[in-house]
C-alpha positions in Angstrom: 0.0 0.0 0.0 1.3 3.1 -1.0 2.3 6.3 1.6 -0.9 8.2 -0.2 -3.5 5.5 0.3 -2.5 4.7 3.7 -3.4 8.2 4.7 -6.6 8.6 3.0 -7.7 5.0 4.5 -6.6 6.3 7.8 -8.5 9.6 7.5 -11.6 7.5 6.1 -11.1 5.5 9.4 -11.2 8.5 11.3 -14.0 10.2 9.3 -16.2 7.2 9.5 -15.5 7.6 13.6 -16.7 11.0 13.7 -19.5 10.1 12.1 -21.0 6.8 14.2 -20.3 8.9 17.3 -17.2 7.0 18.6 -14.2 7.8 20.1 -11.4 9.4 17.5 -8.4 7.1 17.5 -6.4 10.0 17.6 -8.6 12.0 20.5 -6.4 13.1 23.3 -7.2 12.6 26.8 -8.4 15.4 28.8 -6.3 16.9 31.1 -8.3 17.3 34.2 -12.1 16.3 34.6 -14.1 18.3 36.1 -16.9 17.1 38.3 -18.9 18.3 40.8 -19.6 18.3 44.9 -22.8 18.9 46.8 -24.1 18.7 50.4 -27.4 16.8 49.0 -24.9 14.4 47.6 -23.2 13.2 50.6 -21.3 10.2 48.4 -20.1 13.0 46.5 -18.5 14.8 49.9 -16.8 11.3 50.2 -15.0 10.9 46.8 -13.6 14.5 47.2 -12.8 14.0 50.8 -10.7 10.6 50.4 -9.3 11.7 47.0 -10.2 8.1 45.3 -10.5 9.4 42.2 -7.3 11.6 42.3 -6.0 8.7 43.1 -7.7 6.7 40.1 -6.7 8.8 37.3 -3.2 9.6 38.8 -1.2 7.1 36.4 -2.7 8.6 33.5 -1.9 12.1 34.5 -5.3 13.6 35.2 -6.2 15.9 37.3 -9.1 17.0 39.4 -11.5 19.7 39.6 -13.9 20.2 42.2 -16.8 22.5 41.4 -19.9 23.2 44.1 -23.0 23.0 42.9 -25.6 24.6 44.9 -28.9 22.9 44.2 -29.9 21.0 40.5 -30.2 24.3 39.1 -26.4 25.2 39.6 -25.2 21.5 38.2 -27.4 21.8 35.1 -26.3 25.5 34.1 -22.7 24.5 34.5 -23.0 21.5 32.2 -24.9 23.2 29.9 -21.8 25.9 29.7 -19.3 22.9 29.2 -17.5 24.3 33.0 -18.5 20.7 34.5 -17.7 17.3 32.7 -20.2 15.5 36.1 -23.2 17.1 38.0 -25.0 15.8 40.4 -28.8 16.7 40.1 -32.2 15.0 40.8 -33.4 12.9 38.2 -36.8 14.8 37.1 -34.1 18.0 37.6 -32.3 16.4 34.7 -35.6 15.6 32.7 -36.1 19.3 32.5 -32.5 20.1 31.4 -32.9 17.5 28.8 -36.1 18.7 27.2 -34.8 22.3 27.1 -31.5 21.0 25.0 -29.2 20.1 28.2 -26.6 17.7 26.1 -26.7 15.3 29.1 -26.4 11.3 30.0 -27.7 10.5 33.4 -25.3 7.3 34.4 -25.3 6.9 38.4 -27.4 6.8 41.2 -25.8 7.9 44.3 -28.8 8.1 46.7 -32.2 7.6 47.2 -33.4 10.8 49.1 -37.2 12.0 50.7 -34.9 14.8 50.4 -37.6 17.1 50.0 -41.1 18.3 51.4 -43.3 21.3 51.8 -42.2 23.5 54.7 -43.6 26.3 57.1 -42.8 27.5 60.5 -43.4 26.5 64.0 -46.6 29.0 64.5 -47.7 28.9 60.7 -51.4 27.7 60.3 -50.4 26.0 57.5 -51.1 22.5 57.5 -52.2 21.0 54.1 -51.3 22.0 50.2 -54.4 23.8 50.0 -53.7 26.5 53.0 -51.2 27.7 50.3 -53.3 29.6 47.7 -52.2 33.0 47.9 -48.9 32.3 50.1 -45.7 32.9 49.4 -43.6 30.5 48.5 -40.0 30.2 48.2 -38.5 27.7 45.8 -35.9 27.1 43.5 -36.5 26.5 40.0 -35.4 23.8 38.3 -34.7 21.6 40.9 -36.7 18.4 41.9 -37.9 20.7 45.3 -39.5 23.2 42.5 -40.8 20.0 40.9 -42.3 18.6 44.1 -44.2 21.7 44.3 -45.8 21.6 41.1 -47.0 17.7 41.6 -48.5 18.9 45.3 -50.4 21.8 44.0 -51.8 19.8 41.2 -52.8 17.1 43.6 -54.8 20.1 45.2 -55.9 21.7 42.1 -53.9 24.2 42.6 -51.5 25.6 40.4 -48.2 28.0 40.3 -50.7 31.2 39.7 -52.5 30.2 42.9 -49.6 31.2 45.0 -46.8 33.5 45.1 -43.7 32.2 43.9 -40.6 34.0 46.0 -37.3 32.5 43.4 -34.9 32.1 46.0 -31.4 29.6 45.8 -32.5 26.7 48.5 -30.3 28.6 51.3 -31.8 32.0 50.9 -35.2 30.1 50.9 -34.7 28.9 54.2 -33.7 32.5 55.5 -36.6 34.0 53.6 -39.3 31.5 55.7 -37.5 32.1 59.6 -37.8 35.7 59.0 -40.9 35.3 57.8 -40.9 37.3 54.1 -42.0 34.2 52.6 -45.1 31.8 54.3 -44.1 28.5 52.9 -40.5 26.9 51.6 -40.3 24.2 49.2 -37.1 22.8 51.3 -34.3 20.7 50.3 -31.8 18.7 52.7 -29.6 19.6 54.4 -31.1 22.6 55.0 -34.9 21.1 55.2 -33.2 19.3 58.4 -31.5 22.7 59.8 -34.6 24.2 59.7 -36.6 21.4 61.6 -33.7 20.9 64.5 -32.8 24.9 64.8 -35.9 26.5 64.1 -38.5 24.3 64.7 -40.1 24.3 61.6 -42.6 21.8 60.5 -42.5 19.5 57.0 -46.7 19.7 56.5 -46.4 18.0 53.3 -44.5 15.1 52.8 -44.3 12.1 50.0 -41.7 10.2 49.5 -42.2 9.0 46.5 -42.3 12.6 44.6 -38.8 12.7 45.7 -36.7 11.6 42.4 -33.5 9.7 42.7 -30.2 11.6 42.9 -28.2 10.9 39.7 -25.0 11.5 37.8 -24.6 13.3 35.0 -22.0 13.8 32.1 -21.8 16.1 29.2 -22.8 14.1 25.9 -19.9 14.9 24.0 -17.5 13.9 27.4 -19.0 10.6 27.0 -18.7 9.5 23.6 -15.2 11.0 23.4 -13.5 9.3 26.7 -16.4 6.3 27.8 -13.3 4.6 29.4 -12.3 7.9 31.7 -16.4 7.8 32.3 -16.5 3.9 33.7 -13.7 5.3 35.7 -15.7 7.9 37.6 -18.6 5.6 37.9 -16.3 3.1 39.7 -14.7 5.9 42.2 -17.9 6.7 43.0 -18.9 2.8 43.5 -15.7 2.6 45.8 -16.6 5.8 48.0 -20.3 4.8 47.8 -19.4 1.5 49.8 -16.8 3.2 52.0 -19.4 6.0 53.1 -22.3 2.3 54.0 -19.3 1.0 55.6 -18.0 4.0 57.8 -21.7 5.8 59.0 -20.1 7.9 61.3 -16.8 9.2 59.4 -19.9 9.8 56.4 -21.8 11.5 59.2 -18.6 13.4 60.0 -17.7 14.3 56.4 -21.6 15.7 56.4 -20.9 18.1 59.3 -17.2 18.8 58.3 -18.5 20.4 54.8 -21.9 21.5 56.2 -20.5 22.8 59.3 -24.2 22.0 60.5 -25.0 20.2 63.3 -24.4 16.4 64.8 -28.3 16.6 65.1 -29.4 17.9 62.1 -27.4 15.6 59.8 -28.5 12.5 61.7 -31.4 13.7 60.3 -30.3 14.4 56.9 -29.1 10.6 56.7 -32.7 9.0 58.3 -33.9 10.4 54.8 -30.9 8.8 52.7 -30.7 5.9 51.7 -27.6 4.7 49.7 -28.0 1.4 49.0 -28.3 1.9 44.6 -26.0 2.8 42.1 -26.7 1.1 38.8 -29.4 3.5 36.7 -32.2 1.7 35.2 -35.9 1.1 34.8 -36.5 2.0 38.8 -35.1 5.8 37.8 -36.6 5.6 34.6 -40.2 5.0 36.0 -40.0 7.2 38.7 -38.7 10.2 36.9 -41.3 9.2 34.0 -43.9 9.9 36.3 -42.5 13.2 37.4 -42.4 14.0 33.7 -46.5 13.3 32.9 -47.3 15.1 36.1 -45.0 18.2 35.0 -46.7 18.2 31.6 -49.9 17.7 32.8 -49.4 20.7 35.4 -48.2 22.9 31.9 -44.3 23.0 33.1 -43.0 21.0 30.1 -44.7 21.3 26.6 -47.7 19.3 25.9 -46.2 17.8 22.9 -43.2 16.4 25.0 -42.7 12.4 24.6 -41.8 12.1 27.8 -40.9 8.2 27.5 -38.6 9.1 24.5 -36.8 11.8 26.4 -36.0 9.6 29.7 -34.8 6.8 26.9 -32.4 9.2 25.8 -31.7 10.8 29.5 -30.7 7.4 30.5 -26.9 5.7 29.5 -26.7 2.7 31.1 -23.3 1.1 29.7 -21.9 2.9 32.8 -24.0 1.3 35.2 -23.0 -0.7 38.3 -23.3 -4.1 38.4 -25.5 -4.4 42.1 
């Protein structure tokens, strides 16, 4: 074979690649990942804290970067810029991103939260959905606390125009309701707990199953580019996902370490945790397809959404744990 024919055969190879979606041959690795930490995603507190996947993607020269993420919200904008290669979000948070052109593959579970619930304060009359129709409300869009809002007030025939929404980030949320400039909080953890141990304030509507599982996401493109450097996250977070079952009270420390909450409010945190899944499948697809129907019936996501076909495309389980 000639010099000339080998090079267009290699640049059809490569061509033909690009074109199926798989990795280059000649694709470099990246030179640090990027991922994210947050204090609803305690297994996530773990991996940073014992620096397994530092440690992981050490021999290939890789580094690290830690990024914070705030609530759902935060992980989905900074995917969507391309400044995080992993966020962790809730799964119905991640339907959202999806349907509004997120490029994002949910591949993990790391918990199974009630990490949210309708709050109020300790002398609020507030006791059932309904007592909220023309309250203030404080919530953060986009996240599965926002979304456990919408299914409530639908299952009261209520909708977002019957109350006042007050668009807060989840920590100013829980400010707004103990001074009292908003009546109701639609709370997340770790916070939801501070709120219940310091303040006294009362979770009036709770139900579990609204709560959608916490997953991991990665960029599309970081995907099909590196799957191998992908597998290798995945397992970190398998290896501190066992460590944190195996060691409750260095997780509980970690918890209170980042937190720098209380012994008593993340005992609570962890009662409503549960960490015993990790491979993504028809479990998260079901429950985050019924968050779906119920957001399009409540008029959040387009009636013309096929919800089904967008949690099919959500969903990349070639990364998926073996339990």
């Amino acid at each position: 074979m000639s010099i000339i024919t080998r090079r267009l055969a290699i640049a059809g190879f490569a061509a033909a690649s690009l074109a199926l979606g798989a990795p280059s041959a000649f694709a470099q690795a990246p030179k640090e990942i990027r991922i994210d930490y947050a204090t609803y995603n305690p297994v996530s507190l773990v991996l940073k804290e014992r620096g397994i996947l530092e440690k992981a993607l050490a021999p290939e020269g890789i580094a690290v970067r830690w990024v914070q993420s705030a609530g759902s919200n935060k992980a989905l904008e900074f995917l969507n810029a391309g400044s995080l290669d992993f966020g962790s979000t809730a799964g119905a948070a991640a339907l959202i991103g999806k349907v509004n052109g997120n490029p994002i593959k949910s591949i993990y579970v790391y918990s199974r939260p009630e990490w949210t619930a309708l709050v109020t304060g300790a002398r609020s009359e507030i006791s059932k959905v309904a007592d909220l129709k023309g309250k203030r409300v404080a919530v953060t869009r986009g996240t599965d606390p926002h979304i456990f809002l919408v299914r409530a007030l639908a299952e009261a025939r209520l909708t977002e125009k019957d109350v006042k929404l007050v668009l807060l980030q989840h920590a100013d949320g829980r400010l707004a309701l103990e001074r009292g400039d908003v009546d109701a909080w639609a709370g997340l953890d770790p916070l939801m707990a501070a709120a219940e141990v310091e303040s006294g304030a009362r979770l009036f509507h709770r139900k579990a199953q609204d709560n959608t599982w916490g997953i991991l996401n990665v960029r599309e493109a970081f995907a099909r580019e590196n799957p191998a450097l992908v597998r290798k996250v995945t397992a970190a977070y398998e290896e501190a996902r066992a460590y944190a079952l195996a060691n409750p009270a260095e997780l509980k420390k970690t918890l209170i370490d980042y937190t720098k909450l209380s012994d008593a409010v993340i005992a609570r945190q962890l009662t409503r945790t549960e960490l015993t899944h990790s491979s993504i499948g028809q479990a998260q697809a079901d429950t985050i397809i019924a968050a779906g129907l119920a957001l399009k019936e409540a008029g959040v996501l387009p009636a013309t959404t096929d919800i089904k076909a967008v949690v099919d495309d959500l969903l990349d389980r070639r990364f998926a744990a073996t339990n």
